[in-house]
N, C-alpha and C positions, 0 to 999 in steps of 0.2 A: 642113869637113864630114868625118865620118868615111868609111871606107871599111868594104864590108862586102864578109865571102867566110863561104866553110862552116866549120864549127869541124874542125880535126882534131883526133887520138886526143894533140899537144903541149900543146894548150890549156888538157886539162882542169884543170891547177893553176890559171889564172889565169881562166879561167871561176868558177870555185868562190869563190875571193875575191874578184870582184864580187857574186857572189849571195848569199855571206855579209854584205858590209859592206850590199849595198842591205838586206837581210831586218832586219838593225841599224838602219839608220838608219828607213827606211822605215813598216817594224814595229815599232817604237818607240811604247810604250803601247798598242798591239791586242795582242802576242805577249807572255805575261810574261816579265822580265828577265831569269831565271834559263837562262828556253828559250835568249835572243838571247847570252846570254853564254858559253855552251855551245855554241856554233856554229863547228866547227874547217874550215878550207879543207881540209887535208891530208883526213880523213873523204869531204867531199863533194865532193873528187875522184875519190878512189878509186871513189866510188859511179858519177860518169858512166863509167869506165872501164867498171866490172864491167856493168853499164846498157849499155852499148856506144853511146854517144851519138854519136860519130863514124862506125859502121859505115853504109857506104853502103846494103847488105841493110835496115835500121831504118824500120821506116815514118815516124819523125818524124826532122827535120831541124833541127838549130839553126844560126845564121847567129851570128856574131860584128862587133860593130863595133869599129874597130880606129882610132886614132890615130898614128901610126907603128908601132912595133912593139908599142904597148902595149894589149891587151883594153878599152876602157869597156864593154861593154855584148854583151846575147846574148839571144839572140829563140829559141823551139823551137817546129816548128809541127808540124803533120800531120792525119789523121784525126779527126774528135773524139771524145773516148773517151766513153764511157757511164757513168753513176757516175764520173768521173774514173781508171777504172783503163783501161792500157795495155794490158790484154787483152782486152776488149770495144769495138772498133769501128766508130765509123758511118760510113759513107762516104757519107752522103748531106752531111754540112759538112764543112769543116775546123774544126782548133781553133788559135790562138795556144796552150801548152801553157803559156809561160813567157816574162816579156819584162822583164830587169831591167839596171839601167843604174847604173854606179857615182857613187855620192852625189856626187864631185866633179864629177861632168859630169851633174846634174840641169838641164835648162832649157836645156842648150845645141844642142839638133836629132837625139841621138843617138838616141834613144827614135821618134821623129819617122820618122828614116833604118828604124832598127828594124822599125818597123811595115810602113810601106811595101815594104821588102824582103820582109818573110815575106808581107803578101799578094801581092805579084807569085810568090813561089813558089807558095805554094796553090792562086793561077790557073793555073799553069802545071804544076801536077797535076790540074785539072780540076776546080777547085772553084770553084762560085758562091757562098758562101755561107760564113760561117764563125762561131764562137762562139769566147769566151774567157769565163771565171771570174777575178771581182777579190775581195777582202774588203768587204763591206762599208763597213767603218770607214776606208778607203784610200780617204780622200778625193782625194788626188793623182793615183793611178791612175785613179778614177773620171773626175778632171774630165777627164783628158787622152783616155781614150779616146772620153769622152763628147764633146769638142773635134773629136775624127778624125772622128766622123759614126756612133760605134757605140753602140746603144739596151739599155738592160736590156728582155729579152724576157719578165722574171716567174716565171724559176724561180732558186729557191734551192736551197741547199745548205751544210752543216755541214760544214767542215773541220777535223779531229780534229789539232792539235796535240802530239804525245808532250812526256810533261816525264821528269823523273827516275824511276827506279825508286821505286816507290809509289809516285806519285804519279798522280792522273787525269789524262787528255790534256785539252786546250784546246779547246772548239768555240767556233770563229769563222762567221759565217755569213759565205759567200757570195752575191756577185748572178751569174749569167750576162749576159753581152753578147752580141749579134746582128746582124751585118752581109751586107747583100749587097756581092758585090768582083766587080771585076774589073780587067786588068792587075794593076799597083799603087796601088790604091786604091777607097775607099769608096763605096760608090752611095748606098745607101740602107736602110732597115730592113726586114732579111730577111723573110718570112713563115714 
């Protein structure tokens, strides 16, 4: 089983290339190719740095699962944003913000580990209750967390995918998910 700690401010190259190769493989047929292919680690590193993903001050927190020294997998939880932006927060749930796991360790517990950890943290900011956002068409995502005990609660949402200059962005629809937590793990479907 993996082990899992905080991500620090060294991570973020090798956090970024699991989130690129899962959004590749993953995303494959919902994301056009042009988007997936277009997808640099070095870029989306830079981005959690500038982001400041590791900053302890950060209301959100990502956990990292780890294999000996090597990154599979990284979970980011916190407050739940409103509209999905970082600057309007609800502190009545938590949210999973982000929970992706490198294509070669699909199926083997690390997603599993993943989850669990971020809601024992959430609990242990004070949250009963938490929400995440899947795609739709992510039927893999869906069945897993729908496996954990987490229910779509009925709201939607269109996630605007950027492509090239000219070009129109991509809406994807999303489902929200809703769980009540506590410790580390699922109870049952939030109200």
């Amino acid at each position: 089983m993996p082990e899992v700690r905080q991500e620090t401010p060294e991570d973020a190259e090798a956090i970024a290339g699991v989130h690129v190769r899962a959004w590749q493989a993953g995303y494959a047929g919902l994301i056009p190719a042009d988007v997936l292919d277009r997808l640099n680690v070095a870029a989306w590193a830079q981005r959690r740095r500038d982001v400041g993903t590791a900053d302890p001050d950060q209301p959100f927190r990502t956990l990292v699962a780890t294999e000996g020294e090597q990154i599979v997998g990284f979970s980011t939880y916190g407050p739940y944003r409103i509209d999905q932006d970082r600057d309007q927060l609800d502190p009545t749930y938590g949210e999973i913000v982000s929970m992706y796991v490198d294509p070669t360790h699909w199926g083997t517990g690390v997603g599993r580990v993943l989850l669990s950890a971020s809601i024992a943290g959430l609990t242990g900011q004070g949250w009963r209750a938490m929400r995440l956002w899947v795609l739709d068409g992510n039927q893999r995502a869906r069945r897993f967390y729908q496996a954990a005990g987490l229910r779509p609660d009925g709201e939607r949402s269109v996630y605007q995918v950027p492509r090239s200059p000219g070009q129109s962005p991509v809406g994807l629809d999303e489902v929200r998910y809703l769980a009540r937590i506590a410790g580390n793990r699922i109870l049952t479907l939030a109200s």
